[in-house]
N, C-alpha and C positions, 0 to 999 in steps of 0.2 A: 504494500500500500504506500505509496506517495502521498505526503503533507509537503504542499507548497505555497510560498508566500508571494506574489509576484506585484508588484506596480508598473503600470508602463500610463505614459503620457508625450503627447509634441513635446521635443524641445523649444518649439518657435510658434507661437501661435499670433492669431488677430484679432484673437478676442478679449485681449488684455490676459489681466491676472489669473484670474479663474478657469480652471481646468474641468470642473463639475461635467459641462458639453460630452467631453472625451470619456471622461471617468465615466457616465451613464451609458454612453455606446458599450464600452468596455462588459458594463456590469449587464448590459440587457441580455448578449453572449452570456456570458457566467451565469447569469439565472436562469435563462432555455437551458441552459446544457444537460440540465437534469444531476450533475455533482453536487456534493455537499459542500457548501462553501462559508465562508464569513467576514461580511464587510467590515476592515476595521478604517480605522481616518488616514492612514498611512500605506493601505495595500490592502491587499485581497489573497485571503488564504481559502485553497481547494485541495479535495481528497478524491483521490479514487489511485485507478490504475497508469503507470505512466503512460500509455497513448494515451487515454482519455483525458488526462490532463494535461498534455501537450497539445494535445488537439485544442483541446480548448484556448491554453497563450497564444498559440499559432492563430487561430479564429482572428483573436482579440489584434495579434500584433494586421493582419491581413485589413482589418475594418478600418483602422487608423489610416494602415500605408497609402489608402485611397485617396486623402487629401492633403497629407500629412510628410514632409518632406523630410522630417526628420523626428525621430522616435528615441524615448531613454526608458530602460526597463529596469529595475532593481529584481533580482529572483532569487529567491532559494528552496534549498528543496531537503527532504530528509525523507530516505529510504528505508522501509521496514519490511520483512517480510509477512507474509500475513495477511490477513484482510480483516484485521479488527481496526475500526473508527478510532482513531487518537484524534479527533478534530477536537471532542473537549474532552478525553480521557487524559491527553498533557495538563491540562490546565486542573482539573482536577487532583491529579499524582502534584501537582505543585500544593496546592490548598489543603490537601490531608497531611502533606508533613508541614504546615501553619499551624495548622488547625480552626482553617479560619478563612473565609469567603473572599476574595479579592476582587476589585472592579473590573471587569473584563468585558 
């Protein structure tokens, strides 16, 4: 199972400051995909199988590339084997040895 975190956006846009435009293309893709995902302010974290969640950045970088002449992506990624959901069982294993809920 693959847990990945990925951001991508223009580097160069016309619409001034705000990136929101991009970032909603981005997430419209991630939420058809049918994966388990979660939007956090800073990226977008997705689980499944590595095609399927390449497929999906790939999607996402392809919808961009259409008007967007230049693209910066942040990614990472952590490999397990298996096919058990860590999307909030990490977060979890963090808060049982707290002992205690954390803003997430």
């Amino acid at each position: 199972m693959v847990l990945l975190e990925f951001a991508m956006s223009p580097t160069t846009t016309s619409g001034g400051e705000s990136l929101s435009p991009w970032v909603a293309r981005i997430l419209d893709i991630v939420d058809q995909s049918g994966l388990s995902y979660q939007l956090t302010a800073m990226g977008t974290l997705l689980e499944g199988d590595w095609d399927e969640v390449m497929a999906v950045v790939g999607a996402c970088f392809h919808a961009l590339q259409a008007d967007c002449p230049r693209i910066g992506m942040n990614l990472k990624m952590d490999y397990r084997a298996g096919d058990a959901s860590r999307l909030r069982s990490k977060v979890d294993a963090v808060e049982g040895q707290l002992g205690r809920k954390l803003r997430t």
